[in-house]
VEXSE-476569 format. One record per residue (C-alpha): residue number from 1; residue in one letter; z, x, y. Coordinates in Angstrom, 3 decimals, always signed. Layout:
N
(NUM "A" (Z X Y)),
...
***
This chain:
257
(1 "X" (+55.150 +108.185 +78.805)),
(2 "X" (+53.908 +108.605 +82.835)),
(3 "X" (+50.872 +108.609 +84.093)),
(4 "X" (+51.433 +110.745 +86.608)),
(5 "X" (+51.898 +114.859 +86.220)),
(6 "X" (+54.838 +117.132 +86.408)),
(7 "X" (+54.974 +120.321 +87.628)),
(8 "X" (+56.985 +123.045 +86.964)),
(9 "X" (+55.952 +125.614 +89.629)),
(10 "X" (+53.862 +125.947 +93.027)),
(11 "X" (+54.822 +124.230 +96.544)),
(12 "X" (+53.696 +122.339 +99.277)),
(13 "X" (+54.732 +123.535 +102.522)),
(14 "X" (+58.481 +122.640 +102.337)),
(15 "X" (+58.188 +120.994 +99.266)),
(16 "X" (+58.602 +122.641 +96.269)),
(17 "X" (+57.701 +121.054 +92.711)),
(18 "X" (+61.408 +119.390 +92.263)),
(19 "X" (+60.420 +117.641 +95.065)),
(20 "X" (+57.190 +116.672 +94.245)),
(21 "X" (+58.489 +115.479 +90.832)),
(22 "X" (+60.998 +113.438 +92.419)),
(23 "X" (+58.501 +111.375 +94.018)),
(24 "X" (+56.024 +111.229 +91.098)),
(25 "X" (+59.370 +109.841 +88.707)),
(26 "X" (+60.025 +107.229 +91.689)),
(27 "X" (+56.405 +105.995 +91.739)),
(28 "X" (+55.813 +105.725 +87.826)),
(29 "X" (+59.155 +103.509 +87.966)),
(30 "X" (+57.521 +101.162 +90.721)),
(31 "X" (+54.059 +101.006 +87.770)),
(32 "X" (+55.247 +97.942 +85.747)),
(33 "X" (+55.992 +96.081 +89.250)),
(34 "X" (+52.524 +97.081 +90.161)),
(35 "X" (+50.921 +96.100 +87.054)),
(36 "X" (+52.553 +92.651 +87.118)),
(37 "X" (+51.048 +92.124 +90.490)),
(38 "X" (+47.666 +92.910 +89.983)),
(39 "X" (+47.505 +90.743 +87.111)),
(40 "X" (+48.953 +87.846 +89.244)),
(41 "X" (+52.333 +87.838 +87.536)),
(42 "X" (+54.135 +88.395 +91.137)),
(43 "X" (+57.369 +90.741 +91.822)),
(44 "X" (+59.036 +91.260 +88.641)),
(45 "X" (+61.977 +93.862 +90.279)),
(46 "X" (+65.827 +92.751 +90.030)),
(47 "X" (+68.193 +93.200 +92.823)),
(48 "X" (+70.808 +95.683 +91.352)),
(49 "X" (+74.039 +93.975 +90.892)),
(50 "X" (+76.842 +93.309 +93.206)),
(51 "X" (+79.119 +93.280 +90.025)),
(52 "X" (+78.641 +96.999 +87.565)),
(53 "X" (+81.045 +98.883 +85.463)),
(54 "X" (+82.023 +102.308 +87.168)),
(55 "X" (+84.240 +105.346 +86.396)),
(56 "X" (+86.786 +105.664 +89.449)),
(57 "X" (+89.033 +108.764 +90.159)),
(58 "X" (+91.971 +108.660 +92.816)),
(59 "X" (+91.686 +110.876 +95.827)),
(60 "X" (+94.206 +112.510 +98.120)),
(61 "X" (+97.138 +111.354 +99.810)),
(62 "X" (+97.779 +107.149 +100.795)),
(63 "X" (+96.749 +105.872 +104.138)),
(64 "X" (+99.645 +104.888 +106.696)),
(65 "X" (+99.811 +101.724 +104.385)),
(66 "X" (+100.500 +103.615 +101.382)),
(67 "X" (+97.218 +102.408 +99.864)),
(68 "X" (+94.955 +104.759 +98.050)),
(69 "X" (+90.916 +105.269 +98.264)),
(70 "X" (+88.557 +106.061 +95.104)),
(71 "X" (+85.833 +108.121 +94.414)),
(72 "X" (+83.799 +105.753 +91.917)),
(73 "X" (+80.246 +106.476 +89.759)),
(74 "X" (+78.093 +103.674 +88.455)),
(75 "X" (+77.833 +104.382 +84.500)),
(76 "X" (+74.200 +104.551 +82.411)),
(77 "X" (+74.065 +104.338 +79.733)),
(78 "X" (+71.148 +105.971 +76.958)),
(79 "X" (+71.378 +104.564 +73.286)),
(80 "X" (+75.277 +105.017 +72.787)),
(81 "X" (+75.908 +108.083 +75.042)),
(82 "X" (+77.628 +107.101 +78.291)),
(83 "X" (+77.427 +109.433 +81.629)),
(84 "X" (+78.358 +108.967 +85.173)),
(85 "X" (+78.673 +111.369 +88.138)),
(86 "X" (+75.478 +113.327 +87.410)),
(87 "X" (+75.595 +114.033 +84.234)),
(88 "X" (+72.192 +114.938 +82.765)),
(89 "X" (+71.889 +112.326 +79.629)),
(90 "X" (+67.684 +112.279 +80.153)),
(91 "X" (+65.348 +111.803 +82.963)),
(92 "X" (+64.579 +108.001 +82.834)),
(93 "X" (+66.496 +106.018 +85.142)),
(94 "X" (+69.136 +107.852 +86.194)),
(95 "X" (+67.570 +107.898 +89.621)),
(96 "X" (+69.398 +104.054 +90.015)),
(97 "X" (+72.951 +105.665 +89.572)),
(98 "X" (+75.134 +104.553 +92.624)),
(99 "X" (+78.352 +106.450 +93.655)),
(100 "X" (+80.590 +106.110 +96.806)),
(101 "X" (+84.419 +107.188 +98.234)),
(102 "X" (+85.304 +103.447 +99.471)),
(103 "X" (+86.633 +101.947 +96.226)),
(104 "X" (+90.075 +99.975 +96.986)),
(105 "X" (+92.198 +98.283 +94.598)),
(106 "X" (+92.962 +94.552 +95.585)),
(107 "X" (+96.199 +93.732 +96.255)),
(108 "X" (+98.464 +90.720 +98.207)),
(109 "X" (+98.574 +91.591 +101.785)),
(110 "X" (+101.939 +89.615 +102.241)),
(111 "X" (+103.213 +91.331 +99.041)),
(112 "X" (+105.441 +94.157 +101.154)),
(113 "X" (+105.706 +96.388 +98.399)),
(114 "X" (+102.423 +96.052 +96.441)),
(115 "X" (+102.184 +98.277 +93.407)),
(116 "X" (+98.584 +99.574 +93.677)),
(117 "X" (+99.464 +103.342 +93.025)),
(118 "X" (+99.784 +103.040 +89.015)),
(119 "X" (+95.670 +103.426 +88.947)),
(120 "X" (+94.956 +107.496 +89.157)),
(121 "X" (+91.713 +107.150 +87.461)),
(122 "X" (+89.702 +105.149 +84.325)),
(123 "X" (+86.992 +102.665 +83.529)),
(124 "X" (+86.703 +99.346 +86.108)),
(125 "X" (+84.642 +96.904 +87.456)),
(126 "X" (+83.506 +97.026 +91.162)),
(127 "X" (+82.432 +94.310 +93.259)),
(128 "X" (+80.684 +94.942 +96.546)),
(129 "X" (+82.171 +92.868 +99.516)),
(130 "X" (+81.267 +92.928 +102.733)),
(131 "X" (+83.599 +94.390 +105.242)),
(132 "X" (+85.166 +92.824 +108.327)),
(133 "X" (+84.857 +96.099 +110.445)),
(134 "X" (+81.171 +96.657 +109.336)),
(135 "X" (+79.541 +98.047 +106.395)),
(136 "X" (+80.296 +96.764 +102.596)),
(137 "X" (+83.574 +98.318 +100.384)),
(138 "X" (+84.206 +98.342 +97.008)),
(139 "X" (+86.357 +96.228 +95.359)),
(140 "X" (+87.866 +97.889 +91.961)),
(141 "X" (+89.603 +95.896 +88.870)),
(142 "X" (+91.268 +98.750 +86.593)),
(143 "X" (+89.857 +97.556 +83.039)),
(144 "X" (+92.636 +100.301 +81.739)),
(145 "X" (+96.365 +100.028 +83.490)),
(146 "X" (+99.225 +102.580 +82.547)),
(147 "X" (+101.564 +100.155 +80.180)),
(148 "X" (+104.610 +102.044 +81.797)),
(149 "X" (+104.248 +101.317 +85.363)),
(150 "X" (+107.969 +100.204 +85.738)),
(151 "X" (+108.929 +103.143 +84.075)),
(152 "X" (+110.262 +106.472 +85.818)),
(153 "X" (+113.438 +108.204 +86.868)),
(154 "X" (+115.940 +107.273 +88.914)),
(155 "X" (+118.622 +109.192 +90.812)),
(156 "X" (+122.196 +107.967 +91.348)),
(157 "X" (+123.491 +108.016 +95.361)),
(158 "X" (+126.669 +106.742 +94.768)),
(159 "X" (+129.812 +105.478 +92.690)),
(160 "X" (+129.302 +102.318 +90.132)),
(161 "X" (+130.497 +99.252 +90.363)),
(162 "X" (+130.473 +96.587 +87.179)),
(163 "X" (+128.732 +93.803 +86.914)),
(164 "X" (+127.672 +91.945 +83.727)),
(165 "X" (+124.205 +91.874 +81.790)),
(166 "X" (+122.904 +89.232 +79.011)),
(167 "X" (+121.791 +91.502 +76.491)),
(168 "X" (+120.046 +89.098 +73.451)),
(169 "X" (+122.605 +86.607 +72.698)),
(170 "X" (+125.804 +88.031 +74.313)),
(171 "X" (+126.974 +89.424 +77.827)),
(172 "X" (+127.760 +93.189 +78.378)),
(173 "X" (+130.001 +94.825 +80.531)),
(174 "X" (+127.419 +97.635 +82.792)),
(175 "X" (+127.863 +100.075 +85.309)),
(176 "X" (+125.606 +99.331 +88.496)),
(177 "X" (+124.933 +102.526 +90.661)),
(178 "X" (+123.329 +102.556 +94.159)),
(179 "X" (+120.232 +105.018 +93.114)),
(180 "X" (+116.254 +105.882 +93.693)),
(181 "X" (+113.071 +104.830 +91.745)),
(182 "X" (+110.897 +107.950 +91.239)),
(183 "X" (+107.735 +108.297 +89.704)),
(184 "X" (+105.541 +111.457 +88.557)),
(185 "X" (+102.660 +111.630 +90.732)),
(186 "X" (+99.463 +114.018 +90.805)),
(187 "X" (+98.400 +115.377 +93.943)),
(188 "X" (+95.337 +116.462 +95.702)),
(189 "X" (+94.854 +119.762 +93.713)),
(190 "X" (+96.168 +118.183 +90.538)),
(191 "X" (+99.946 +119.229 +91.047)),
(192 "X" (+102.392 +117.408 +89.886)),
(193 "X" (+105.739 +116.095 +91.542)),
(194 "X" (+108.178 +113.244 +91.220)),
(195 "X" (+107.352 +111.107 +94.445)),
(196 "X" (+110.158 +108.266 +95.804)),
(197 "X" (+108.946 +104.695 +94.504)),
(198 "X" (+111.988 +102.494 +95.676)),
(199 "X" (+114.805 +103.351 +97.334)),
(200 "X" (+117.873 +100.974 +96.882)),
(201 "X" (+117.467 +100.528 +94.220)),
(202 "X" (+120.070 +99.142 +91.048)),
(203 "X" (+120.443 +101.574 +87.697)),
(204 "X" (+122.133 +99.485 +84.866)),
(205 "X" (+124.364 +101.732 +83.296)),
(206 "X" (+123.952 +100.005 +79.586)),
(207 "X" (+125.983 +101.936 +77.470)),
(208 "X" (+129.178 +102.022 +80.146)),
(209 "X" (+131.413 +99.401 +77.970)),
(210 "X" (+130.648 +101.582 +74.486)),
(211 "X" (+132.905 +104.141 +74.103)),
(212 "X" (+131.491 +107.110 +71.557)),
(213 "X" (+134.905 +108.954 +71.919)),
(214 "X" (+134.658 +111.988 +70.520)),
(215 "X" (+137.107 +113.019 +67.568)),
(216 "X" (+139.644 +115.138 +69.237)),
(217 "X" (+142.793 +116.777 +66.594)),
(218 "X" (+145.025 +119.572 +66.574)),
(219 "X" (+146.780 +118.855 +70.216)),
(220 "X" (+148.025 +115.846 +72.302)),
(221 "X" (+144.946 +114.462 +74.231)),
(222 "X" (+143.605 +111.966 +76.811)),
(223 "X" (+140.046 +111.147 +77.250)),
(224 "X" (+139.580 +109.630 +80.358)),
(225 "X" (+135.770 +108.225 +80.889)),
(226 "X" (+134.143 +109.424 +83.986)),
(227 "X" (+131.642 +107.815 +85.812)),
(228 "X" (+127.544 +109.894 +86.561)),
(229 "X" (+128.250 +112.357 +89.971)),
(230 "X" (+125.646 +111.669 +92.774)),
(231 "X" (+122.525 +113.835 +92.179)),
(232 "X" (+121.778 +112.963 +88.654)),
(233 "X" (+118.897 +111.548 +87.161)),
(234 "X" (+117.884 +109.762 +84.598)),
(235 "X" (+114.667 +108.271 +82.542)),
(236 "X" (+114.811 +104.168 +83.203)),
(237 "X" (+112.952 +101.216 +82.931)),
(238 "X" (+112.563 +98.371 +85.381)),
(239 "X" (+114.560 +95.155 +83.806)),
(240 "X" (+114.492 +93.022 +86.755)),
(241 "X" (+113.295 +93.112 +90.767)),
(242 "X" (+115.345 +96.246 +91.915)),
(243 "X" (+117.549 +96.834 +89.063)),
(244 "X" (+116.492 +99.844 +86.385)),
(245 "X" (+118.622 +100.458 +83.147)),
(246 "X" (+119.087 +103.605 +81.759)),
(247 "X" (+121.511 +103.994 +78.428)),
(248 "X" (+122.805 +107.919 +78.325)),
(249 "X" (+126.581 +108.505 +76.573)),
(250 "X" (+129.481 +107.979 +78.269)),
(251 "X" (+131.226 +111.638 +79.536)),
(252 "X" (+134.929 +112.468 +79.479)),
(253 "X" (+137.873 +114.104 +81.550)),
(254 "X" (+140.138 +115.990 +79.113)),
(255 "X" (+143.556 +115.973 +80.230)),
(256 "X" (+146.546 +118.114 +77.772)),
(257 "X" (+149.791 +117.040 +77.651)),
***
């Protein structure tokens, strides 16, 4: 309940009754302080925290670093419905939301190849830090991480060489092709594309050593295996710093006698 009016219609010179509600909402949210000090119980308002969950969404391209910024709304909460951004959930208290475009993911600065791009958008926590070059930033710690961040495709550059793998108890022969580390990405209008990750880059070629011949009867035939052509691509998963295995059937040359 408030104790002071609403109106619905009517103005005063440029302010119309939104306005003038506004400020009436404001003021009946200051009344317990109030009360507390006239009956000598002192200031009884909290300093909003430096530390609040928020709802963060990523937005346009990196910066020269490579290093994305995030749009970010404090959530409210009323009984167990949860808004952020504006959403209309009630009238009390949603005039302490907070919302801002400087959310950063932390990273290692001496880390030359950080991985802060996995984050496009979820639940975190945000801390407010003060800036070095003026102003405060905030500080965002994904509470929800894609599981499959070393997962992607990569794209074989060159011919294989063979190296061997320890795979469980027992080493396997593998192909190792020069290749690139691509990723699907979402851009600015919500497009999607597959953008370079690594370059460099190892794929483990794990079912090389297995043969899966095909059955071949009726004439006098040679299979002769044939290594992946530059250009193709393939679904892998990061097994080690650089290296990404991919496991795809061997494919033949068929030569007649």
């Amino acid at each position: 309940m408030t104790d002071l009016p609403r109106f619905y219609e009517g103005q005063f010179g440029k302010l119309d009754f939104s306005h003038l509600n506004e400020m009436l909402k404001r003021l009946d949210l200051l009344l317990p302080v109030v009360q507390a000090a006239a009956s000598g119980g002192g200031w009884t308002g909290k300093e909003r925290s430096l530390v609040f969950p928020v709802y963060a969404e990523r937005t346009g391209e990196p910066d020269s670093e490579g290093l994305y910024s995030y749009k970010w709304w404090e959530i409210v909460t009323n009984q167990n419905v949860m808004a952020w951004g504006g959403e209309n959930i009630g009238e009390e208290g949603d005039t302490q939301l907070r919302a801002g475009l400087n959310g950063v993911l932390p990273f290692n600065p001496r880390d030359p190849n950080p991985n802060t791009d996995a984050f496009i958008d979820g639940f975190a926590i945000a801390f407010v830090i003060r800036s070095v070059s003026g102003g405060k930033r905030c500080i965002l710690f994904p509470l929800v991480i894609p599981t499959d961040a070393g997962v992607g495709y990569i794209r074989i550059e060159g011919s294989p060489t063979t190296s061997t793998l320890l795979v469980g108890e027992f080493q396997r022969q593998v192909n190792d092709y020069p290749a690139t580390f691509f990723q699907a990405e979402a851009g600015p209008d919500g497009e999607m594309s597959l953008a370079v990750k690594a370059e460099d880059i190892i794929a483990v070629d794990l079912n090389s050593s297995t043969p899966n011949e095909p059955s071949v009867t009726g004439s006098d035939t040679q299979l002769i295996p044939r290594p992946y052509d530059p250009g193709t691509m393939f679904q892998a998963t990061r097994v080690a710093d650089g290296r990404y295995a991919f496991t795809h059937l061997i494919r033949y040359d068929v030569v007649c006698s």
